[in-house]
N, C-alpha and C positions, 0 to 999 in steps of 0.2 A: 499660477501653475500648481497644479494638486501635487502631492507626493503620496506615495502609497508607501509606510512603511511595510517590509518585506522580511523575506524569509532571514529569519535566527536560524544559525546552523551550528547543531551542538552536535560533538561525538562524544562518546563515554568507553574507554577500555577498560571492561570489568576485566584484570589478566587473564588471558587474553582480552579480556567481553568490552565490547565496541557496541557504543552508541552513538546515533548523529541525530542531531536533532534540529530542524530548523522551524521559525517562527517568522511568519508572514500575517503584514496585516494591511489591509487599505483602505478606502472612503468607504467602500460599500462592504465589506466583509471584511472580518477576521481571524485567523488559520495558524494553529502551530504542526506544521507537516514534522512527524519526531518521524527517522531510520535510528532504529537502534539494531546494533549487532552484537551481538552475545557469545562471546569467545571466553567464557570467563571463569573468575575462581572465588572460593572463600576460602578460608584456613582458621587451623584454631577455634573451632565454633566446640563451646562448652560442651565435654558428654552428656548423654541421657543418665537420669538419676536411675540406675538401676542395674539387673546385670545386664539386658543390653545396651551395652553404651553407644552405641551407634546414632544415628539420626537419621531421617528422610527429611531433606531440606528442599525447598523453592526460595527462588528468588520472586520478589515482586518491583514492578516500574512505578513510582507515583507522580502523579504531578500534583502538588502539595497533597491530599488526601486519598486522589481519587488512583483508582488503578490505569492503570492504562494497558500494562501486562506483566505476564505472569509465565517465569518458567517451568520447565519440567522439572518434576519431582527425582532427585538424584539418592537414591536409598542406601542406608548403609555406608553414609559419608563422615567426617566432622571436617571434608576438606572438599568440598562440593565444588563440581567443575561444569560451567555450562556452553554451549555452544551455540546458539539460534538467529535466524534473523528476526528485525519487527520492522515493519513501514504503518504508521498512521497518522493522522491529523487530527489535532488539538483545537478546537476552536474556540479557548480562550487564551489568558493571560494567566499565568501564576509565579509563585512565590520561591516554592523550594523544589527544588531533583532530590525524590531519595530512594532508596533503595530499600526493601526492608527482606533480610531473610527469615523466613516461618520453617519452622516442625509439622512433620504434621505423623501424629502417634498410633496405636495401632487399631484404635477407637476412629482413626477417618476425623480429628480432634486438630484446629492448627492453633499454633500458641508462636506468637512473635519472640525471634530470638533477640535481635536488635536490627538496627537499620544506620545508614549514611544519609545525613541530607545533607543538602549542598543549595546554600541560598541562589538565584536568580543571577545580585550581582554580583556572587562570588565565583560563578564560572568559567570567567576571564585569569582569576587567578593561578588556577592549577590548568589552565591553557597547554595542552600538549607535553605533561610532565606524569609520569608514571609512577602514582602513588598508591603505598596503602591506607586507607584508612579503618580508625577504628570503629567496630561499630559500637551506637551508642544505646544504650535502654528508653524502650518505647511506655513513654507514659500519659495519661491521658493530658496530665498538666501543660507537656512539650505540642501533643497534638491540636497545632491552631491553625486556624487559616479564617479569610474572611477580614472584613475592614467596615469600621465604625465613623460618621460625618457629628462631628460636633459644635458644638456653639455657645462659646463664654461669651460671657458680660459683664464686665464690672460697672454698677452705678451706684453712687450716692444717695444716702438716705437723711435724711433728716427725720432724729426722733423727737419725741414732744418736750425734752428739756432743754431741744436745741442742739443736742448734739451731733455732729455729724458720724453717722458708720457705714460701712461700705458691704452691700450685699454682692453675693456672684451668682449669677443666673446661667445654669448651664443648661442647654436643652440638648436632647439624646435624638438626633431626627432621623436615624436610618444606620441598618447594617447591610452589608453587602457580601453575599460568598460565605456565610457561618458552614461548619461543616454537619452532616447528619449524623448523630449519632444514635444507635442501635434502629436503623431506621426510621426515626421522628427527627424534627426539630422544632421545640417548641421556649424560644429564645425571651430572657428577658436580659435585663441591663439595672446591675447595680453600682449606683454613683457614692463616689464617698470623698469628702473632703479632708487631705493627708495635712496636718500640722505637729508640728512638738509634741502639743499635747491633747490634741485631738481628732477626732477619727468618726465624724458624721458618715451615717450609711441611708440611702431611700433608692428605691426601687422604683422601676416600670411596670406597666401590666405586663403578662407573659402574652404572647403572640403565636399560637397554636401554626401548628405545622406552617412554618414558615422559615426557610434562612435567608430572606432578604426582608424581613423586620421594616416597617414603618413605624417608628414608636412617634417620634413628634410632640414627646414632656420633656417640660421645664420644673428643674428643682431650682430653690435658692438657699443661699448659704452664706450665714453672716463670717465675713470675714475680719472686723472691728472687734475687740475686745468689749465688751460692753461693760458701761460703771457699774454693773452690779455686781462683776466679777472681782472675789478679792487678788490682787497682786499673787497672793503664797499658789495661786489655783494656775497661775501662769508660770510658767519658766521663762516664757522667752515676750520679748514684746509681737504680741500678731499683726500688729500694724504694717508690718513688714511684709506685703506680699510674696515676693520673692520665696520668703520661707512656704510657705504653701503648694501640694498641687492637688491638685485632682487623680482620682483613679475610676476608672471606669470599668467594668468588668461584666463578660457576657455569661448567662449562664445558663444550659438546659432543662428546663423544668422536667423531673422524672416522679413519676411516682416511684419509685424502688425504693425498697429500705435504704439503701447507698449512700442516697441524696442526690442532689443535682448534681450533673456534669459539665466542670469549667470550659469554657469555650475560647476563651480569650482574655484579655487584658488592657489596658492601655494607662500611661502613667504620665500627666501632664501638667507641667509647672508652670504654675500660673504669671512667671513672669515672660511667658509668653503673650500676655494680655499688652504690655509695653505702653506705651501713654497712650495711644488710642485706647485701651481698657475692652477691646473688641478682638476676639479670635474666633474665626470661624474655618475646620481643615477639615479631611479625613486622615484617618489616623488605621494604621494596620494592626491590627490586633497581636498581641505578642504573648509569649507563655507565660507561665505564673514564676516566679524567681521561687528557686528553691522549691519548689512544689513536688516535683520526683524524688523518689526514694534515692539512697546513693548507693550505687551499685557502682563496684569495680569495672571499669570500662574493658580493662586489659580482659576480664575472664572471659566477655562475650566473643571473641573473636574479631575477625579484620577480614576488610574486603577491597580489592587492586582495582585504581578506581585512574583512566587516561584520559582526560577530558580536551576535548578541542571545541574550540566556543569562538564562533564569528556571528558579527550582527549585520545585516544591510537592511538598504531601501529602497522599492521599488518605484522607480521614476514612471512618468509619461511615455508611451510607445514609442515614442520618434526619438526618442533617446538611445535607444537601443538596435538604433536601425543598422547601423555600420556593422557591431560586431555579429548580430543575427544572421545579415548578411553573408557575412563570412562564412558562416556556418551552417547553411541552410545550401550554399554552395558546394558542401564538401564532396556530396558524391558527385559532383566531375569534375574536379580538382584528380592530376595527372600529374605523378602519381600520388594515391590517395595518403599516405603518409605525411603528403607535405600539408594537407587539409587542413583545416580550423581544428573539426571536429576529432580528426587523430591524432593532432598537437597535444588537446588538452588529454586524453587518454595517455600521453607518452609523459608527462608533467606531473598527474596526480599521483600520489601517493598510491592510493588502491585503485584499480579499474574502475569497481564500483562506484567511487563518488563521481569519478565523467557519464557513466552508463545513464545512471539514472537523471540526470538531468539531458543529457541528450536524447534517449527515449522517447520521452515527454514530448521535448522539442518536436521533434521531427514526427510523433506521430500525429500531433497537433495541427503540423500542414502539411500533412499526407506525402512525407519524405523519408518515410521511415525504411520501405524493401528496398529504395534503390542505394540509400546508404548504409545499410547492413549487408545489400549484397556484394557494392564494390569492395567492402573492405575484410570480411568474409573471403573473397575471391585471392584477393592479396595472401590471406594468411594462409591459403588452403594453397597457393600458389610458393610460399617458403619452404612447408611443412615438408619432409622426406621421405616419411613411414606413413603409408594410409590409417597405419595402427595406431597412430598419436594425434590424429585428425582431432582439433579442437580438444583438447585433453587440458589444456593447462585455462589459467584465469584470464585470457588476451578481453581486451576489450572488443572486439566481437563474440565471444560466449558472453560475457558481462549484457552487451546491446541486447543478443536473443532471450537470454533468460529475463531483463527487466519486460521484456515485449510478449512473452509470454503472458507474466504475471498481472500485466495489465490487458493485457488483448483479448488474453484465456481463462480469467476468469470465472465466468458466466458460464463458459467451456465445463470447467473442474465440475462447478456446483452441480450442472445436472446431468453428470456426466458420472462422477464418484459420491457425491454425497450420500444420495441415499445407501448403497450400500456402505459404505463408510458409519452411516449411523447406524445402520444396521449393526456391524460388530462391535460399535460401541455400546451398542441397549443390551444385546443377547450375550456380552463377557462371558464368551465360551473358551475354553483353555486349548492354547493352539501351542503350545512350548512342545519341540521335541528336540530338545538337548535333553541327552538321559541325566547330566550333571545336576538340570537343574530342575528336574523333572519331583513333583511335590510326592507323598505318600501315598494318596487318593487318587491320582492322576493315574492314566493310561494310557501308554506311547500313543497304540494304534488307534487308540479314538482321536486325542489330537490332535494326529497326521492326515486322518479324514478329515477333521473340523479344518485345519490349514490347506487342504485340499480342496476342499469345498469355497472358499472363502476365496483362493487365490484363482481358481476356475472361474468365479462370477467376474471376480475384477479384470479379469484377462479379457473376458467375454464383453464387459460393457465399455473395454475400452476400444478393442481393437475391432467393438462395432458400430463407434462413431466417431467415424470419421466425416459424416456427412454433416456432425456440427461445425468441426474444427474452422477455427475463424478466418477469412479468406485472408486476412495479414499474414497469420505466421503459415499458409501453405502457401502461399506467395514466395516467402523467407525459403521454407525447408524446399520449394522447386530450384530456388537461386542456390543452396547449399550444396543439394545433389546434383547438378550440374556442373557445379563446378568443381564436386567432387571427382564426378565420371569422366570428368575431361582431363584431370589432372593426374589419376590412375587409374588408368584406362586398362590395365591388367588386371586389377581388381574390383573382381566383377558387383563385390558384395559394399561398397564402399561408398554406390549411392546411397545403400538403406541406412549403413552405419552413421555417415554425414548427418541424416536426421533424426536415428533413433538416438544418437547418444546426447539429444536436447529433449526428445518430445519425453524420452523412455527415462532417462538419467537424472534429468534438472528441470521436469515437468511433475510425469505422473507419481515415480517414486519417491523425491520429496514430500509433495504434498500429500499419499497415503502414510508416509512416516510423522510427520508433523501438521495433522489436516485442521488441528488449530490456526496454523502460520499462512492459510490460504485460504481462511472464512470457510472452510468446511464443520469446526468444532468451535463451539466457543470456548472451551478453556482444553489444557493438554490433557487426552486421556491419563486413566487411571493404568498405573502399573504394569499392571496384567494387559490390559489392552493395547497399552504402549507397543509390550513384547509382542504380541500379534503382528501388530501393523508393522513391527521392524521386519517381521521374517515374511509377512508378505512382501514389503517394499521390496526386499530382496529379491525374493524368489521372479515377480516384475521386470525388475530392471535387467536381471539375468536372460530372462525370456524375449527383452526386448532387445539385448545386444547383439544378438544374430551371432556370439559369436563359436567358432569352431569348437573347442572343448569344454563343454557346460560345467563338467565338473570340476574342470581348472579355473574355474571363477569363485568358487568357494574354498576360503579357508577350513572350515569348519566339516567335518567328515559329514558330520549327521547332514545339513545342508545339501550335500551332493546325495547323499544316497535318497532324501526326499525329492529333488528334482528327477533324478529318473523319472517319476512318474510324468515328466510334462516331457522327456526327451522321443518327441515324437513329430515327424513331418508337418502335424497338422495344422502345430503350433508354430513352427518357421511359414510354413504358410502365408494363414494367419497374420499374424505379423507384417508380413512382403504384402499382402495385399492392403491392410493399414496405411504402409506406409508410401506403399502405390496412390494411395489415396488421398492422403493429403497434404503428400509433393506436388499434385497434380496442378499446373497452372489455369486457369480458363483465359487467360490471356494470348489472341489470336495471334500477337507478332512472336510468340515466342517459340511456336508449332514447329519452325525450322530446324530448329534445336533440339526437339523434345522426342523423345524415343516413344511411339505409341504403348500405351497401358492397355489391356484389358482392365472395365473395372467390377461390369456387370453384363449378365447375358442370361437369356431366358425364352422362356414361348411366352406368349401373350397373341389377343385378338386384335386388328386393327382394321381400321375402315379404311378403303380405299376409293374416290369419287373422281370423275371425269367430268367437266365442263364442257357441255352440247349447245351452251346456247336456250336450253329447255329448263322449265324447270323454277324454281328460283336461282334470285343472281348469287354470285359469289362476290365477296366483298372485296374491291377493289384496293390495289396496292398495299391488303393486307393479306389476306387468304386467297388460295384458289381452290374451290372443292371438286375432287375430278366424280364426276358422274357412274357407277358402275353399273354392270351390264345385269338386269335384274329389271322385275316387276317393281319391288319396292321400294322407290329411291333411299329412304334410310332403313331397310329391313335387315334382318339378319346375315340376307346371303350377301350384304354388304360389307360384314364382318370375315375376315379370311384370317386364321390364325397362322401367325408370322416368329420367326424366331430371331429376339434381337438381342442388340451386341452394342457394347459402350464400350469407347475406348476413351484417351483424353483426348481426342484427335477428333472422333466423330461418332453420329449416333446410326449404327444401321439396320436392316430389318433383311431377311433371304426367308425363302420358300420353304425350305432346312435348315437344321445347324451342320456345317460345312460346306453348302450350297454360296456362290457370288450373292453379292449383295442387289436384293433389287432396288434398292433404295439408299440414298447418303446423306445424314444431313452433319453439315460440319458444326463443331461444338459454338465456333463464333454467331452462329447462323442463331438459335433458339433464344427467344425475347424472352419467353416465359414458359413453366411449367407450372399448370394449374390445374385444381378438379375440373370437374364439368357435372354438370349438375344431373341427378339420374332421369329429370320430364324429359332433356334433350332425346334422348332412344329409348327409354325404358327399359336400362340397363346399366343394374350397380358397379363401383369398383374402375370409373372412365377417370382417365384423366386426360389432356389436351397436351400437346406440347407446339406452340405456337411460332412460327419462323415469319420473316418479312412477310411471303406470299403465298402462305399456303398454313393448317391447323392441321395436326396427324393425329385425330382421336384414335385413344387405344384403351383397352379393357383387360384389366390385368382380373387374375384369378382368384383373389381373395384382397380384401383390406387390407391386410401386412403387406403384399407384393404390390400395392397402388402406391400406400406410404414409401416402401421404400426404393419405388421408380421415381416418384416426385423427389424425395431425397437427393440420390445423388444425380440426378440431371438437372435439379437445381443447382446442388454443390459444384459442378464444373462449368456451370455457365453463369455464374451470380457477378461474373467481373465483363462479361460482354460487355461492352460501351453502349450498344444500342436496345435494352433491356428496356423491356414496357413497364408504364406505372402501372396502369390501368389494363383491365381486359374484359372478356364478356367472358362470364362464369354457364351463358347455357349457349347454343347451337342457333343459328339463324334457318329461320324456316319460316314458311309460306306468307311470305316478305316480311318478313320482321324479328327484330332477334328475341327471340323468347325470355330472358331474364331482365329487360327493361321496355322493353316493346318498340323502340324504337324502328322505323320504317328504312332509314337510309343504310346500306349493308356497310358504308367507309365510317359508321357512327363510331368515334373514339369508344373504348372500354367503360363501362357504367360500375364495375369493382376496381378498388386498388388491390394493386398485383401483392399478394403475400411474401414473397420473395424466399421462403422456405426460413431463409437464415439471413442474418444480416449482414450485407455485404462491407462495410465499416463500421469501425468502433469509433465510437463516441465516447470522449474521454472530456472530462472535464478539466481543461490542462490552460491555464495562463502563460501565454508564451511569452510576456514579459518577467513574468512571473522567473519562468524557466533561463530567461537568459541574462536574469540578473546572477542567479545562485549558480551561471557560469562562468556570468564575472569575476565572483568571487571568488569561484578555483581558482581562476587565471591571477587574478589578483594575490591571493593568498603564495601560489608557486611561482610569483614573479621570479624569484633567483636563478627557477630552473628554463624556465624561459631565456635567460639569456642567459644562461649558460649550454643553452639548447643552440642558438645563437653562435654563440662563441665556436661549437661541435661542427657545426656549418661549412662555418670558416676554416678549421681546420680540414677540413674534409676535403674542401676544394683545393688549396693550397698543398694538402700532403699527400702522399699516394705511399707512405709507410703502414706500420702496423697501428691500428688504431688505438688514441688516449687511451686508458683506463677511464679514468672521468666521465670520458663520452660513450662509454660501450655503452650502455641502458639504453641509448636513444636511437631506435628505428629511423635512418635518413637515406631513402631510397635517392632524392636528387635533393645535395644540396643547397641548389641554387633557389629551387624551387620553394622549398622547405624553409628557406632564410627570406622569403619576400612572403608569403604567409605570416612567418615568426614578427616581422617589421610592423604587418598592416595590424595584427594579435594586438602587441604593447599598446601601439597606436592609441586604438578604440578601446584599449584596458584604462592608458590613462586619460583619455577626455572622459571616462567614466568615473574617473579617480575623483577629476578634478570638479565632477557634482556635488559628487558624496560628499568632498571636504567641505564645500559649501554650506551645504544642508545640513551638515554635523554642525559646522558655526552657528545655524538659524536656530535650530534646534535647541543648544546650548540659550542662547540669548530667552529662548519663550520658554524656559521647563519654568512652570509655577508647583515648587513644590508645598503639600499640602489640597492640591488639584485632587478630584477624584481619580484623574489619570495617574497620579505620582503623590501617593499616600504618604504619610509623613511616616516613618518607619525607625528601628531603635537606632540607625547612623547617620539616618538623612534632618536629624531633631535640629544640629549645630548650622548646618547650613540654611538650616529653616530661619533659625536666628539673625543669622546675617545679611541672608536674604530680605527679612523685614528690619532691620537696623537699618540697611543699607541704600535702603527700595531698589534692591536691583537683584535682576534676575540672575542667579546660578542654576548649575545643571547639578544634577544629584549625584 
């Protein structure tokens, strides 16, 4: 049976600041998935030398050297406080978690104040314990990572007088992971043998840009006192191995006046040779003892460091069948409270640690709208005040927003980016607080510049909606519905159900922080920060729909700048946005669904009748009605029509106000695609193709083609019976013009473009996913049964409810307590793997293995391990 070791799940509370980190690895790959959350603080960080004492301080995330992220620049601090999310994946192994905070001065210049590292397997230690630590002085001596494989030898020599001495042959065959320093690494290795009273040094060749080193020399070194030596020259007898070791030490070859830069270490006693006289390990590189200057640790300051550190492993799929099960079940689980998937939501500590493995889950096997929208429905069903609709952290905000951030990505990028980069290149001054307004600066320029900046972003969001991914309007149609059903007085409460996700905890986040969404790659600078925050505002204002604009800002200046957007066109605007991608294209749910206008216009269309005459019309796919004219495809075949999209159906009249002379309902349309201009010798057609019949139409210019193919893609991209394939030209005088094909029923010769992509494709392991659910479940076993216990009491008492049990939502608890039963269940036959696998585990760790490097606490059990010949775990 294989094992896939699996996700490490580490958090980190900088005070506040939360990180989680998990490490996943299996036969075929291997993945450290880090969520770090950033709530955090420093304090005490040393003044600037000079009169202003102040600092501009960031944090940094490392994982042993490398960055992984980086917060915002907090100015004017020495008590810097941050707040962020991160999600990423690591796809190695390392050593230490550290933290390092930087300066950075007025020169644009960063100099390291100090940093926290926290070794690998020290993060069990301070396991859910709210510490400060100090920070320590970064020096290059401390800075190592990387790991060396070696190879002693002791053998016997016989010299020409007969006597016996004993050489030690060490060969240097590889490093692994060295770190770069000033971007080179050009690594050598100096070997030296440590005794009483001596101290042999030889070297390797240096190994030009390389940190994984093949050296592959052998030095030797007499370790026998030899008779030429007088006695007074010895202190001690060397015979004595034991007394001996080896030092090994890496080092980067610089040309700089400096010298070289230490790289590592490694210090190895050679009575680790043991009567076989034969050692061969890798060994982790360690820092130089004493090597850093001594700085007073206390003057650098302190950083509040909550670490929760869990490890699993990822089994075989059929392992995991029972509890998946459960959970993949949950949206029809009645009522939805008593589900798998809202147990473990009512159990975790944060919402977020269930969101986001649930997410995953379920969008993995395409379960993701009907379980956000049962339980969605539930909350929107408690709630009292339309006004408080999803306000708080429930794990339905939690579900949406991780489905977002995975669904709408692609969404962001070419949606905000470029103008996003845009005011990042152009740092033009948008501050209009007169407070903080510089000496150079000029209100009214800008108020313009932020005007301008906040009008484009309004403009390119609230005009595609014809990207928006058919997941989350899927989502935001189950939201407003069950908004409008539930306050049905308030008329405004379907837009608000979806602006206060798409507008709130979509677009304004990620314009505030468009590092945190792959729009930036690191946090803008200062100045542009302040931009994007009072755009983000001014956004999210515009997108709440709500009654008094100017009672949404604190800030005076704020409201008297918004005047300028407090105008119809903008609520508009907006209502049509979000008309649009609420909009379902899904045919069973029509009954329900209040018709939208979404687009309407004149355009030219062809009209054709079937006589029998003529060429055929392709059967059981199209039917071309024939029109009353000289020339079957001529112009006076074209009749200019005025049409009208609803999310209901597509229709065309004589007039605008005129009956429809035509209907095609929205479930009806396979596909909408150009048509190529040789079919009529006329630009700007596109087709829109139904079971039995093709309605080519000629819109007015290029933009007006685009964006009919748009959104009449967008509301029909979920149809069930949607074409791969189509014919991109016109069939005529018997055969279809763009593959020549003769039979008029010929399947389509193009695949159908589809405009946008009707699902995401995520790359999501669902054993993956439903181990690091186990884990929750695992980890919050207590409150599981004492969830349980709640149950019980509920049935039983009809008083005022425990204290203890208030936290836990239990619509029925009978229901809720046979879910809670079948939960444990499959938590602990999963228990009962892992314990296994931890014993198997235990019995094969070969420490000294490349996998499990001999390290400065793992030396002792090394020992034992070969005295003993038996395997320990490290």
């Amino acid at each position: 049976m294989s094992i896939r070791p699996a996700p490490v799940i580490v958090s980190f509370l900088l005070y506040p600041l939360m990180f989680v980190m998990c490490a996943h690895s299996c036969a075929k790959c291997v993945s450290w998935p880090v969520l770090l959350r950033y709530r955090g603080e420093a304090k005490n960080i040393p003044p600037y030398p000079g009169p202003n004492r102040m600092r501009d301080c960031y944090c940094t995330v490392n994982l042993d050297q490398e960055e992984v992220f980086r917060t915002k620049i907090v100015e004017k601090s020495l008590c810097p406080f941050y707040g962020e999310d991160f999600y990423c994946e690591i796809p190695r192994s390392f050593r230490h978690l550290s933290f390092y905070i930087f300066d950075r001065d007025v020169f644009r210049r960063d100099s390291s104040i100090g940093k926290v590292a926290v070794k690998k397997e020290d993060l069990q230690k301070y396991h859910g314990k709210d510490t400060w630590f100090q920070l320590q002085p970064v020096s290059a001596d401390s800075e190592v990572q990387g790991k060396v494989h070696l190879e002693l030898r002791l053998s016997e020599v016989i010299t020409d007088s007969g006597a016996i001495n004993h050489k030690l042959a060490t060969r240097v065959l590889e490093c692994q992971g060295l770190p770069i320093v000033n971007g080179q690494c050009d690594p050598y290795a100096a070997v030296s043998l440590l005794g009483p009273s001596r101290s042999e040094a030889k070297k390797t060749k240096v190994k030009r840009k390389n940190n994984n080193p093949q050296f592959d020399e052998t030095f030797y070194f007499e370790v026998t006192r030899p008779l030429s030596y007088t006695k007074r020259q010895f202190d001690v007898e060397e015979e004595d191995v034991d007394k001996l070791a080896l030092r090994v030490d890496l080092w980067n070859a610089s040309n700089l006046k400096f010298g070289d830069e230490f790289l590592g270490g490694v210090r190895v006693p050679l009575r680790v040779l043991g009567q076989a006289g034969v050692h061969d390990a890798w060994y982790f590189l360690q820092p130089r003892e004493n090597g850093g200057k001594s700085v007073k640790v206390e003057d650098l300051g302190s950083l509040r460091l909550n670490i929760v550190y869990t490890e699993d492993h990822v089994f075989p799929s059929e392992h995991y069948t029972p509890l998946r099960d459960l959970l993949l079940q949950s949206a029809n689980v009645e009522p939805v409270s008593a589900s798998t998937a809202h147990v473990l939501g009512e159990v975790c500590r944060e919402k977020q640690e269930a969101a986001i493995p649930l997410v995953r889950l379920f969008l993995h096997y395409g379960k993701i709208v009907p379980f956000i929208s049962v339980i969605a429905h539930a909350e929107i069903n408690r709630t009292q005040d339309p006004n408080t609709i999803f306000r708080g952290n429930s794990l339905t905000s939690k579900c949406i927003d991780e489905t977002m951030k995975l669904a709408g990505m692609h969404y962001l990028q070419v949606t905000l980016k470029p103008i996003i980069d845009e005011i990042c290149t152009e740092h033009k001054s948008c501050e209009i607080d007169p407070v903080k307004l510089k000496e150079s600066e000029n209100l009214e320029t800008n108020r313009e510049n932020l005007r301008h900046y906040v009008d484009r972003i309004f403009s390119v969001i609230t005009s595609s909606g014809v990207r928006c991914p058919t997941v989350m309007c899927d989502i935001f149609f189950s939201l407003r519905e069950s908004a409008a059903t539930r306050f049905q007085v308030d008329p405004d409460v379907r837009y608000t159900a979806v602006s206060s996700f798409i507008f709130l905890r979509f677009f304004a986040p990620a314009i505030l922080s468009p590092n945190l969404f792959h729009l930036r790659p690191h946090h803008p600078d200062p100045v542009t920060s302040r931009t994007l925050t009072l755009i983000s505002k001014t956004i999210q204002t515009l997108g709440s729909l709500a009654k008094s604009k100017s009672a949404n800002f604190k800030e005076s200046y704020m409201a008297a700048f918004y005047d300028y957007f407090n105008e119809q066109k903008y609520a508009d605007a907006v209502k049509n946005f979000l008309d649009l991608i609420s909009t379902s294209g899904k045919w069973d749910q029509k009954s329900i669904e209040t018709p939208i206008m979404l687009k309407e216009g004149s355009v030219k269309v062809t009209i054709k009748r079937v006589d029998g005459k003529g060429s055929k019309a392709p059967k059981g796919r199209f039917m071309i009605k024939r029109a009353q004219g000289r020339n079957r495809f001529g112009m006076k075949n074209f009749k200019k029509r005025w049409f009208r999209l609803t999310n209901h159906e597509f229709t065309y009249h004589k007039t605008k106000g005129e009956g429809a002379l035509c209907s095609i309902p929205i479930e009806n349309i396979l596909a909408v695609e150009r048509l190529e201009e040789e079919s009529f010798k006329m630009k700007n057609m596109f087709q829109v193709i139904q079971p039995e019949r093709a309605l080519y139409i000629q819109a007015n210019n290029c933009v007006e083609a685009r964006d009919w193919i748009d959104i009449l893609t967008k509301v029909s991209q979920s149809n069930r019976k949607r074409l791969s394939t189509y014919h991109p030209s016109a069939y005529l005088n018997g055969h279809w013009l763009c593959c020549k094909l003769s039979a008029d029923t010929a399947p389509g010769c193009t695949p159908c473009t589809g405009g946008l992509p009707a699902n995401i494709q995520l790359d999501v392991d669902g054993d993956r996913e439903t181990e690091r659910i186990y884990s929750l479940f695992s980890t919050y076993m207590t409150k599981l049964i004492k969830m349980q216990e709640a149950c019980g009491s509920k049935s039983v008492y009809d008083g005022p409810e425990q204290e203890e049990y208030s936290t836990f939502v239990i619509d029925d608890p009978q229901e809720t307590y046979k879910s809670l039963k079948q939960i444990i269940s499959a938590v602990q036959t999963l228990e009962q793997q892992h314990t296994k696998y931890k014993r198997d585990k235990f019995k094969k760790t070969k420490i000294g293995s490349q996998e499990h490097p001999i390290g400065d606490k793992s030396f002792q059990c090394y020992i034992r391990q070969q005295s003993e010949n038996t395997t320990y775990s490290i």
